[in-house]
mmCIF entry with sequence, helices, sheets and N, C-alpha, C, O atoms, coordinates in Angstrom:
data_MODEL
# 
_entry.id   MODEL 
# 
_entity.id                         1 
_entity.type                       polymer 
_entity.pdbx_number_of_molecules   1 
# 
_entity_poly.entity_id                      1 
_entity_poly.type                           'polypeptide(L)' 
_entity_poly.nstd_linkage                   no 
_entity_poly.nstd_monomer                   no 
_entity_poly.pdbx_seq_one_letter_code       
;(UNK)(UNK)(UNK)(UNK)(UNK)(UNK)(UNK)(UNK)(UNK)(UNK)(UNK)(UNK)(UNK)(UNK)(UNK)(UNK)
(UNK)(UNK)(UNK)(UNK)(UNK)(UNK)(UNK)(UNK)(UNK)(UNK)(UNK)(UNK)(UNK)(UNK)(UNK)(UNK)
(UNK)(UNK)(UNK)(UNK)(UNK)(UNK)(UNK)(UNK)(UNK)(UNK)(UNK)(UNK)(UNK)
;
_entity_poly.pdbx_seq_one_letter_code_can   XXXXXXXXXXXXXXXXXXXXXXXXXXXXXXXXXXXXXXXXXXXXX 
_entity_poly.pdbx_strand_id                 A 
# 
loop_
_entity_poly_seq.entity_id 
_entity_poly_seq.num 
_entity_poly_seq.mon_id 
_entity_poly_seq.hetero 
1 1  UNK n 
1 2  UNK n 
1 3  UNK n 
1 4  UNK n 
1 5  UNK n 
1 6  UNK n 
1 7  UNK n 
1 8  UNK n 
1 9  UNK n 
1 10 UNK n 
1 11 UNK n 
1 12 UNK n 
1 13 UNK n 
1 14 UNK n 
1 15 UNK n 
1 16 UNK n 
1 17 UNK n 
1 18 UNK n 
1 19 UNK n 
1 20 UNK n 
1 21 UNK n 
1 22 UNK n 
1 23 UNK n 
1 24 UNK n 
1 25 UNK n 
1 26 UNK n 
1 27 UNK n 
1 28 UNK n 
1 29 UNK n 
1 30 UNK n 
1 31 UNK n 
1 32 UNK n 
1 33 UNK n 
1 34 UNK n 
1 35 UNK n 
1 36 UNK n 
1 37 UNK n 
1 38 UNK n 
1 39 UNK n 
1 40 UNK n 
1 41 UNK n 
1 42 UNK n 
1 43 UNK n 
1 44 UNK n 
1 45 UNK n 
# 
_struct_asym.id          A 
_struct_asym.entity_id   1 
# 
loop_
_struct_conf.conf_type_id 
_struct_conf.id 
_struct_conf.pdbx_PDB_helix_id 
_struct_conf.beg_label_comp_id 
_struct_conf.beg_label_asym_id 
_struct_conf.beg_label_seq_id 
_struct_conf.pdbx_beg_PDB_ins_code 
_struct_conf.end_label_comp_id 
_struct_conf.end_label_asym_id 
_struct_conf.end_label_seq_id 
_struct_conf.pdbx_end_PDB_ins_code 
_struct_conf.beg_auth_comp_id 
_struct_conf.beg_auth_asym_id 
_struct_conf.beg_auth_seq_id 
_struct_conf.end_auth_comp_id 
_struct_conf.end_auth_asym_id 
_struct_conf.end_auth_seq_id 
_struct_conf.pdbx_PDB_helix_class 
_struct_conf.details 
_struct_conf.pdbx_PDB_helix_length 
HELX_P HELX_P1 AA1 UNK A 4  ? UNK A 10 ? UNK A 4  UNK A 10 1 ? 7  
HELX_P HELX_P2 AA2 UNK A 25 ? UNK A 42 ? UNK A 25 UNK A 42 1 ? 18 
# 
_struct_conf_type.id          HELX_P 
_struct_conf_type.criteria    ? 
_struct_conf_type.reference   ? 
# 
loop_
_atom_site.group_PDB 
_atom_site.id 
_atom_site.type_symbol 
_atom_site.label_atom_id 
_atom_site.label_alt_id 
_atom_site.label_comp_id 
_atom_site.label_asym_id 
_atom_site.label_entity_id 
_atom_site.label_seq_id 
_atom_site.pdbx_PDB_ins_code 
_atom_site.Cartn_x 
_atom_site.Cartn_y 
_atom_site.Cartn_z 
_atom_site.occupancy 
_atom_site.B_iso_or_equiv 
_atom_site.pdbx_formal_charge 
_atom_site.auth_seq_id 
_atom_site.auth_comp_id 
_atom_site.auth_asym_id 
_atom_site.auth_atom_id 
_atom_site.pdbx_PDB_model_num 
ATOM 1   N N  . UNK A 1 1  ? 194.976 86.285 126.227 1.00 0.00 ? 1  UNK A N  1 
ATOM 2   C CA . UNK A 1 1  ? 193.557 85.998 126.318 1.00 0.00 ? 1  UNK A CA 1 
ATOM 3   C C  . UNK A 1 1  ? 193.271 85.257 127.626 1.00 0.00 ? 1  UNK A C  1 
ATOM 4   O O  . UNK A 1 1  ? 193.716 84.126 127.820 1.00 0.00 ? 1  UNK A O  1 
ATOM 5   N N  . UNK A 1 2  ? 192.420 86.000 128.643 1.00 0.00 ? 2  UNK A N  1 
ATOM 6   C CA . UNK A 1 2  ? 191.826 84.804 129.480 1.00 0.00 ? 2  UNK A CA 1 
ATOM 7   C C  . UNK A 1 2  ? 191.410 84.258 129.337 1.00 0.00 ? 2  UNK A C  1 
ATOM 8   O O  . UNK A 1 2  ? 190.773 84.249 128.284 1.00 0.00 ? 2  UNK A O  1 
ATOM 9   N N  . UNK A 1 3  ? 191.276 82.631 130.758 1.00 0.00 ? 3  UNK A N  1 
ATOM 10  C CA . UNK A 1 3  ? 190.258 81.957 129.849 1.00 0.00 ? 3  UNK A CA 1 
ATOM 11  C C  . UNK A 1 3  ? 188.884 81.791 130.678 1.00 0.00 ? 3  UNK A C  1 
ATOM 12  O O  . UNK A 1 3  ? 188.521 82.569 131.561 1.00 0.00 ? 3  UNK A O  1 
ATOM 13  N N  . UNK A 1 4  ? 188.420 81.039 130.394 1.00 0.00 ? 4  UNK A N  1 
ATOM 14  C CA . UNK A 1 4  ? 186.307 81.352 131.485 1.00 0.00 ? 4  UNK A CA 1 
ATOM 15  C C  . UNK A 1 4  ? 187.136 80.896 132.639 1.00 0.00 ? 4  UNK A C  1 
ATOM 16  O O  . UNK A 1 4  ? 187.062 81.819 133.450 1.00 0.00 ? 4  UNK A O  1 
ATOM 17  N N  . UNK A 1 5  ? 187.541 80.388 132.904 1.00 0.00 ? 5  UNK A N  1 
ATOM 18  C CA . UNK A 1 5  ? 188.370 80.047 134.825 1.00 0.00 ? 5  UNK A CA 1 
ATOM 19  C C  . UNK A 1 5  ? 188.567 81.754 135.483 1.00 0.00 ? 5  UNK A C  1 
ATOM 20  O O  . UNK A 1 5  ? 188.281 82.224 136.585 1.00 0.00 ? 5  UNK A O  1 
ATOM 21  N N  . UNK A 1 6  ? 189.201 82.388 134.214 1.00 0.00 ? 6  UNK A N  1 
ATOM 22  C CA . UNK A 1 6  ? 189.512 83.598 134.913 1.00 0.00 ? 6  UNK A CA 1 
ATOM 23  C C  . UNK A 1 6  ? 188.528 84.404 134.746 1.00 0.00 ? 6  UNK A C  1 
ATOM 24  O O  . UNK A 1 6  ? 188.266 85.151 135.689 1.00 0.00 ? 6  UNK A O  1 
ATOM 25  N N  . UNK A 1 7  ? 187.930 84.463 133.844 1.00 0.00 ? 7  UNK A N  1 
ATOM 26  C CA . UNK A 1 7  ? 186.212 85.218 133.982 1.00 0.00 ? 7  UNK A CA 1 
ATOM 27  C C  . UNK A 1 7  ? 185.658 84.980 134.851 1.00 0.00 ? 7  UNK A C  1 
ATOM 28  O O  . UNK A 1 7  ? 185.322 85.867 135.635 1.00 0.00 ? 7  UNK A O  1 
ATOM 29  N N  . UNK A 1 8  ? 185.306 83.506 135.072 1.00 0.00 ? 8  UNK A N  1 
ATOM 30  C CA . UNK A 1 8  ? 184.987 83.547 135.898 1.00 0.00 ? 8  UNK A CA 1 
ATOM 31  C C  . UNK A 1 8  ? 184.793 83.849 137.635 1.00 0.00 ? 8  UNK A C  1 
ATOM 32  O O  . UNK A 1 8  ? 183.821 83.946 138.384 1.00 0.00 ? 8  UNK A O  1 
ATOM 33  N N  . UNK A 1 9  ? 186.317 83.933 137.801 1.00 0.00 ? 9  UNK A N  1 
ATOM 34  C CA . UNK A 1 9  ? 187.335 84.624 139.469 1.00 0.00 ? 9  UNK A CA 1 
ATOM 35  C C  . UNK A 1 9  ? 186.642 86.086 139.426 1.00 0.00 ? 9  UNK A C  1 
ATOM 36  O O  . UNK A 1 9  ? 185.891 86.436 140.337 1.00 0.00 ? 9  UNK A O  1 
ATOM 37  N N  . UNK A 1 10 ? 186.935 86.928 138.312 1.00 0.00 ? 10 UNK A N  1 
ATOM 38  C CA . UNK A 1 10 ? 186.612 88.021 137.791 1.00 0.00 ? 10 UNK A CA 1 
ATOM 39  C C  . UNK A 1 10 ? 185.341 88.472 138.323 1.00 0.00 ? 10 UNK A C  1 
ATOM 40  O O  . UNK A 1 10 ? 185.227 89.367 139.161 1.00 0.00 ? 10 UNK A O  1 
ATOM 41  N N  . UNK A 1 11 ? 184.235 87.710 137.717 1.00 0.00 ? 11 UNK A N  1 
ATOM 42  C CA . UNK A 1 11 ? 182.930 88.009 137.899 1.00 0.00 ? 11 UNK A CA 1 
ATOM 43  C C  . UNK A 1 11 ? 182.470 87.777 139.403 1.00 0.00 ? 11 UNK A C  1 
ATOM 44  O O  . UNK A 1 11 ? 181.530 88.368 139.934 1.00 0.00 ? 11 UNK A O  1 
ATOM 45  N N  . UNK A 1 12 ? 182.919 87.249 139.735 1.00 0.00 ? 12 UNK A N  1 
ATOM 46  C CA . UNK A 1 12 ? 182.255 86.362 141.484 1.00 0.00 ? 12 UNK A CA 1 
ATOM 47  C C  . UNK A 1 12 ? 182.806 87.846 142.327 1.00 0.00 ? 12 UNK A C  1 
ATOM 48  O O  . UNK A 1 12 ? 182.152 88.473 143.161 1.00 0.00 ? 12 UNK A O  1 
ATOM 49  N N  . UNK A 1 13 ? 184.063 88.137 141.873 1.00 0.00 ? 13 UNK A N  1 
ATOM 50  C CA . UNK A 1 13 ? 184.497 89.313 142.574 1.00 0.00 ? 13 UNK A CA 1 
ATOM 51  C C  . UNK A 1 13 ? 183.442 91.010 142.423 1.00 0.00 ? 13 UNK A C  1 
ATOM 52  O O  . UNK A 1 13 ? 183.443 92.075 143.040 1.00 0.00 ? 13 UNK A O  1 
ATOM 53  N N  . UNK A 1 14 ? 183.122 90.776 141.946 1.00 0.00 ? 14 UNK A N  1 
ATOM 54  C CA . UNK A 1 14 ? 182.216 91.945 141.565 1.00 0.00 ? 14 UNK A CA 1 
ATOM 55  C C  . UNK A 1 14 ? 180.986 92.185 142.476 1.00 0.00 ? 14 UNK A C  1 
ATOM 56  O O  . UNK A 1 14 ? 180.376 91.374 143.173 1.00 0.00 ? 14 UNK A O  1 
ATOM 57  N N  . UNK A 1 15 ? 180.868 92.953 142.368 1.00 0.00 ? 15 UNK A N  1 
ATOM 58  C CA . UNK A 1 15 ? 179.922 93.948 143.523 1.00 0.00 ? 15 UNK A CA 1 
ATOM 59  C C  . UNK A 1 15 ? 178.457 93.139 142.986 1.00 0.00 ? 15 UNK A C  1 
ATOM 60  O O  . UNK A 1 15 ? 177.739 92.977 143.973 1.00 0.00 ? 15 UNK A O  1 
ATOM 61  N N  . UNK A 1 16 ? 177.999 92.751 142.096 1.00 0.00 ? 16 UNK A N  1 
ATOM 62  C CA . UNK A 1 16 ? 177.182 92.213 141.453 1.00 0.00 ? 16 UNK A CA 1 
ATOM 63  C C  . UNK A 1 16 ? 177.010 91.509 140.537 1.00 0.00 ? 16 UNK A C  1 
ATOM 64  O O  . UNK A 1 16 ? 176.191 91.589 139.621 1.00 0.00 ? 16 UNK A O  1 
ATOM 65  N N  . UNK A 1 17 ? 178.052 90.529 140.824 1.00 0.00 ? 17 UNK A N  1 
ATOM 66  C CA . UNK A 1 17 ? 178.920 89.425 140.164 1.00 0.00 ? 17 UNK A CA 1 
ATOM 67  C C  . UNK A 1 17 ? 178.032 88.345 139.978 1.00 0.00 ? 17 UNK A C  1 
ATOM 68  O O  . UNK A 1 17 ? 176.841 88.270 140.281 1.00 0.00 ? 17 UNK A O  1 
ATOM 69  N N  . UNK A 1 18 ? 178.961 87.310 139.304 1.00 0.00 ? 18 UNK A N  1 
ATOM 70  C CA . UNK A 1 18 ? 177.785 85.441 139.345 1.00 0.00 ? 18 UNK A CA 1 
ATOM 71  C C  . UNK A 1 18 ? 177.709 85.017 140.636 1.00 0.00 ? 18 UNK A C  1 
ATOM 72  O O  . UNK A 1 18 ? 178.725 84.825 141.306 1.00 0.00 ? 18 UNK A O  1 
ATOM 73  N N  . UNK A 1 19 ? 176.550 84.844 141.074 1.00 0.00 ? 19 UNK A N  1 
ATOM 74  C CA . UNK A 1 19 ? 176.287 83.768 142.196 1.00 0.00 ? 19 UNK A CA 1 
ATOM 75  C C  . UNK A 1 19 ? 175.697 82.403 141.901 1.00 0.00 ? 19 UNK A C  1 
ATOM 76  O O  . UNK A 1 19 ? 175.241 81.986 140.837 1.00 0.00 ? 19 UNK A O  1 
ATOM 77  N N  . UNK A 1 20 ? 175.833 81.647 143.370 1.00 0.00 ? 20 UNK A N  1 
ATOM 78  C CA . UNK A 1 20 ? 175.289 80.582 142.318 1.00 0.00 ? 20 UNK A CA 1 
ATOM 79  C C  . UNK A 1 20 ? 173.835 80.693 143.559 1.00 0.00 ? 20 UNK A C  1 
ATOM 80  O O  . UNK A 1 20 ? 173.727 81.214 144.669 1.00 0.00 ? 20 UNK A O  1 
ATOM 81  N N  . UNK A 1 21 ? 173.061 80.049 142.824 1.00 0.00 ? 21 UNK A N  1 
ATOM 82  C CA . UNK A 1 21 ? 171.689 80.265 143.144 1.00 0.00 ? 21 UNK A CA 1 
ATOM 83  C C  . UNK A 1 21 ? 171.131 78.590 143.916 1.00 0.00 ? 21 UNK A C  1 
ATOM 84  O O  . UNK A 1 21 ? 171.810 77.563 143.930 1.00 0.00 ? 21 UNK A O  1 
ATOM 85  N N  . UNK A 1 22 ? 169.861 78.749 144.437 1.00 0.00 ? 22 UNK A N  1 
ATOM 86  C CA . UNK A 1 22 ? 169.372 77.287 144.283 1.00 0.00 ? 22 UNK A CA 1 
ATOM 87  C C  . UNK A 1 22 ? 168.668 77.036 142.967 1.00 0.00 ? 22 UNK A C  1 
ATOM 88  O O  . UNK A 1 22 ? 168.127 77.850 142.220 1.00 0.00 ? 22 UNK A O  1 
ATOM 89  N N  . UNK A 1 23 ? 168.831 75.369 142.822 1.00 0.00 ? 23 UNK A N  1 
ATOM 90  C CA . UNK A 1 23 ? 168.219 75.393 141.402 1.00 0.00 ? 23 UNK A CA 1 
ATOM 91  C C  . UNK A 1 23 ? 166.825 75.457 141.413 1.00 0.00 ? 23 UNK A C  1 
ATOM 92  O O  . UNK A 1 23 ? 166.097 75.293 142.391 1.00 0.00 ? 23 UNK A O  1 
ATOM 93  N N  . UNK A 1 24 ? 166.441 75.748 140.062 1.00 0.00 ? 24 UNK A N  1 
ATOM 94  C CA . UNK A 1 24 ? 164.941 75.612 139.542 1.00 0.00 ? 24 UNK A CA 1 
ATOM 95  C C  . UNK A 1 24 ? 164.807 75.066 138.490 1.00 0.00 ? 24 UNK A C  1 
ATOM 96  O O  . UNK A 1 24 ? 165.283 75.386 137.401 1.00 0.00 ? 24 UNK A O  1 
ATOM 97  N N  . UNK A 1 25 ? 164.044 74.074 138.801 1.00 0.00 ? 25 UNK A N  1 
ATOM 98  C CA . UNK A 1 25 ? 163.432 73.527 137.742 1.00 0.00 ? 25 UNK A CA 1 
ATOM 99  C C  . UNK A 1 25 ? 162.496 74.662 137.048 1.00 0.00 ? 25 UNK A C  1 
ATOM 100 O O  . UNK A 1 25 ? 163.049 74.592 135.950 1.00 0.00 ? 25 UNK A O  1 
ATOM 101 N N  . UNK A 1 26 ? 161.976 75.178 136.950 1.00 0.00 ? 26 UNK A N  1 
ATOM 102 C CA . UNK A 1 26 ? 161.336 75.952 136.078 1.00 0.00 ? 26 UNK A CA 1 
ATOM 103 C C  . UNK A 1 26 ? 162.354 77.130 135.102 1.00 0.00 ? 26 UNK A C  1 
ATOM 104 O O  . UNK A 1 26 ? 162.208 77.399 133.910 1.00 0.00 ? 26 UNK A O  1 
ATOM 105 N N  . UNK A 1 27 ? 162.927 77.437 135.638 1.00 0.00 ? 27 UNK A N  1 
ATOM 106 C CA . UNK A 1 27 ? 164.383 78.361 135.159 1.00 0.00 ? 27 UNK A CA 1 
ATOM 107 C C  . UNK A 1 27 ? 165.197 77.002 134.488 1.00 0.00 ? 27 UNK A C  1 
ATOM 108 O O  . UNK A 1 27 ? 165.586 77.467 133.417 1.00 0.00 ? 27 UNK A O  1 
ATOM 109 N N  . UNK A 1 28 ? 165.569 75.864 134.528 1.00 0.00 ? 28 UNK A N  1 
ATOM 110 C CA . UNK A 1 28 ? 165.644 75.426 134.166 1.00 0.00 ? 28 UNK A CA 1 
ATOM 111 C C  . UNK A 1 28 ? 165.267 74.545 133.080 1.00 0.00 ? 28 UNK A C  1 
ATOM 112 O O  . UNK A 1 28 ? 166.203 73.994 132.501 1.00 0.00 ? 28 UNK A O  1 
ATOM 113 N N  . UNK A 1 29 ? 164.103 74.300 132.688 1.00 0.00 ? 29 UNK A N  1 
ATOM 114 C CA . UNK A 1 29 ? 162.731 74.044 131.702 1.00 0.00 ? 29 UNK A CA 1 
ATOM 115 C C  . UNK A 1 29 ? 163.356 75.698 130.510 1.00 0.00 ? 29 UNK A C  1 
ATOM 116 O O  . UNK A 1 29 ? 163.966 75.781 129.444 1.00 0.00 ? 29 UNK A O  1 
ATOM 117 N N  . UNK A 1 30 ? 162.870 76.522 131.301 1.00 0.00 ? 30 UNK A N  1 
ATOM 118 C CA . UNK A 1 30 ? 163.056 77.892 130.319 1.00 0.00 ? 30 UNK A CA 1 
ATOM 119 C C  . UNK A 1 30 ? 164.487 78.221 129.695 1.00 0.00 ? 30 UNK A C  1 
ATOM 120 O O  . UNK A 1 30 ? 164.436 79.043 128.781 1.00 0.00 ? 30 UNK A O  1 
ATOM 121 N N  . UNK A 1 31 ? 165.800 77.716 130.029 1.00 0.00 ? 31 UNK A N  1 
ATOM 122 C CA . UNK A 1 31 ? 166.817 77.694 129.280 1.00 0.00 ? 31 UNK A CA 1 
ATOM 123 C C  . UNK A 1 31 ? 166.780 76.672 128.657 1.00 0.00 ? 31 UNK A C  1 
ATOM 124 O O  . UNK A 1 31 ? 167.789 76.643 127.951 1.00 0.00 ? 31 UNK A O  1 
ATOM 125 N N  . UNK A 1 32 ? 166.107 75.691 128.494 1.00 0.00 ? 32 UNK A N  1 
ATOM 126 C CA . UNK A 1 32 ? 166.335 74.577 127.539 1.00 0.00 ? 32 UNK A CA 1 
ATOM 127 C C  . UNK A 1 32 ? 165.119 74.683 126.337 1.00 0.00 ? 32 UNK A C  1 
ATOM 128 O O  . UNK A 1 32 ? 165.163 74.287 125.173 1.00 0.00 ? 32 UNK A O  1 
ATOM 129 N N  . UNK A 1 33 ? 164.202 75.259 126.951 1.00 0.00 ? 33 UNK A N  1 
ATOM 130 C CA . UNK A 1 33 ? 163.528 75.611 125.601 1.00 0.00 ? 33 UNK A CA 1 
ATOM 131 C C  . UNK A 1 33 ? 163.955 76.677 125.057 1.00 0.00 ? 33 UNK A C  1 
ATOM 132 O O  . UNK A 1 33 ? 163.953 76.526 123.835 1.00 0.00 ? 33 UNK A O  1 
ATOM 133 N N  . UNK A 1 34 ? 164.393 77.882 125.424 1.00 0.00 ? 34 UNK A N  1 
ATOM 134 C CA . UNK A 1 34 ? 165.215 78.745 124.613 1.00 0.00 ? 34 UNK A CA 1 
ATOM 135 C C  . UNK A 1 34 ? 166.164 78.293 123.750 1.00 0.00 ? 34 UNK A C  1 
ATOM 136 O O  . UNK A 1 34 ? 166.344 78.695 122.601 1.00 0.00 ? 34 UNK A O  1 
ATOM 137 N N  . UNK A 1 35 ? 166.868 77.307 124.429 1.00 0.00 ? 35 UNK A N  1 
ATOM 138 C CA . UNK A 1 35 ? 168.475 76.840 123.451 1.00 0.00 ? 35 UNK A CA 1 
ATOM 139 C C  . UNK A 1 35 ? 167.648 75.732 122.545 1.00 0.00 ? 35 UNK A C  1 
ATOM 140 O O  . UNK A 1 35 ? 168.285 75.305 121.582 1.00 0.00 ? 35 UNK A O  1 
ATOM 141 N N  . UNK A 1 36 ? 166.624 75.332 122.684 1.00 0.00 ? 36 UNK A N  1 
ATOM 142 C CA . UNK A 1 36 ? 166.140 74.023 121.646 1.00 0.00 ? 36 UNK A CA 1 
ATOM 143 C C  . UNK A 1 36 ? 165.727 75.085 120.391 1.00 0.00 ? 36 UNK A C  1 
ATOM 144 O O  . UNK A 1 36 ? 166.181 74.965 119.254 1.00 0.00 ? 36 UNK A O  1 
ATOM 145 N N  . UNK A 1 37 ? 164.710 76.226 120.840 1.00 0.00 ? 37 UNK A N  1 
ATOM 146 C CA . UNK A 1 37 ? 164.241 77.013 119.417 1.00 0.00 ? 37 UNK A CA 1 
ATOM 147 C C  . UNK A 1 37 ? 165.201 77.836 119.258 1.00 0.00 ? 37 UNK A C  1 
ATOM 148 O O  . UNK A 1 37 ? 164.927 78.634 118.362 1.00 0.00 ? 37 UNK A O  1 
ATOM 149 N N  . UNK A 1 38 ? 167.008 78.147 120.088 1.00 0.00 ? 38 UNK A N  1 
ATOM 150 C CA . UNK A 1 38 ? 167.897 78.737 118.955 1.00 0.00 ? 38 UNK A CA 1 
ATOM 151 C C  . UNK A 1 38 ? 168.405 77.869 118.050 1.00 0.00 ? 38 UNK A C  1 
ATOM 152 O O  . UNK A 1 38 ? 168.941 78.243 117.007 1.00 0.00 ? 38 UNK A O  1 
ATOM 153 N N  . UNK A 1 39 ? 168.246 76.454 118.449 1.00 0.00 ? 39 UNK A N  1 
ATOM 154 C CA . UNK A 1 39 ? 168.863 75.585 117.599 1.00 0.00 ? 39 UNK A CA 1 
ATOM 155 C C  . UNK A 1 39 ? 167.820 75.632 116.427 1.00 0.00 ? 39 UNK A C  1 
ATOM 156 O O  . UNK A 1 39 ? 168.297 75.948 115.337 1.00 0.00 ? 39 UNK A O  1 
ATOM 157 N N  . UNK A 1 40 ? 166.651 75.404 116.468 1.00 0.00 ? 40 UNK A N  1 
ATOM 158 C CA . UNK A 1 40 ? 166.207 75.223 115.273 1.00 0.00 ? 40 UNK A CA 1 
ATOM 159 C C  . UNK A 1 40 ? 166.513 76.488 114.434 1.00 0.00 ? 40 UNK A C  1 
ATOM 160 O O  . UNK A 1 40 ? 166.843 76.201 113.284 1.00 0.00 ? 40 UNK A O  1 
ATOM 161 N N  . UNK A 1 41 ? 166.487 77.920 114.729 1.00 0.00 ? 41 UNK A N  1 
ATOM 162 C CA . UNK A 1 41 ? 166.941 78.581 113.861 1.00 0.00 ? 41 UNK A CA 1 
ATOM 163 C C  . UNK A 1 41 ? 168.788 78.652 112.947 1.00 0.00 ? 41 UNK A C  1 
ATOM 164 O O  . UNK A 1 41 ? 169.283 79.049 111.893 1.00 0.00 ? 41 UNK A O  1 
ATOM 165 N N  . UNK A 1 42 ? 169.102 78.130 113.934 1.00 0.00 ? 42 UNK A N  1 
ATOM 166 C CA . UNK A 1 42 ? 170.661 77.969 113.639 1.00 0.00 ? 42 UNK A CA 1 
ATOM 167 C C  . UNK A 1 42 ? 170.889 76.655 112.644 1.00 0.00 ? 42 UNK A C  1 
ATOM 168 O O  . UNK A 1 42 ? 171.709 76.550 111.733 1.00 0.00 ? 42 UNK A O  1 
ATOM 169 N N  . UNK A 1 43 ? 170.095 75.872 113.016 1.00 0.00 ? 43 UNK A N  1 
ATOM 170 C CA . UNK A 1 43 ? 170.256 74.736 111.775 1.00 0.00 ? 43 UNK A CA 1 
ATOM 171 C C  . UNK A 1 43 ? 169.106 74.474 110.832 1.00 0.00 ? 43 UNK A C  1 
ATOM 172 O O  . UNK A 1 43 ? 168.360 73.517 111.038 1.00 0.00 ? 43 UNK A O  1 
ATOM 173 N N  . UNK A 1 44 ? 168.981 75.064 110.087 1.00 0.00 ? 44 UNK A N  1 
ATOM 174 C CA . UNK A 1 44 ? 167.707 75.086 109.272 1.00 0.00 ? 44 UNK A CA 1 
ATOM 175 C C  . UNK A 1 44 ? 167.630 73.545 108.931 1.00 0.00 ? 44 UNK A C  1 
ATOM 176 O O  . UNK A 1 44 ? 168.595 72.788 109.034 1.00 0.00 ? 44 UNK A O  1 
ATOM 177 N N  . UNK A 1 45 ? 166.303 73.149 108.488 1.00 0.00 ? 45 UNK A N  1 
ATOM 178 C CA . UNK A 1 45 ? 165.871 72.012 107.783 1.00 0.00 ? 45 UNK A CA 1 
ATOM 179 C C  . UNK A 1 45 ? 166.521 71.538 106.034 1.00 0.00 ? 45 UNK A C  1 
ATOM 180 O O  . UNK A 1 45 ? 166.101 70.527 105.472 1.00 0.00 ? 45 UNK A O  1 
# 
């Protein structure tokens, strides 16, 4: 099994691989409200 170290080597190598980007705060805002309302479905009340 690899592990994300090597996924990660993996992916960067690719023709259209991970880059890293500049950040955004707004892209940033929008993954954290996504992961806040998967959490509420994942842990019910």
């Amino acid at each position: 099994m690899k592990s994300n170290k090597q996924y990660l080597k993996w992916c960067a190598k690719q023709n259209k691989g991970i880059k890293i980007i500049k950040e955004s705060i707004n892209l940033e805002k929008a993954y954290l409200k996504k992961a806040e309302q998967a959490l509420k479905y994942a842990i019910p009340k």
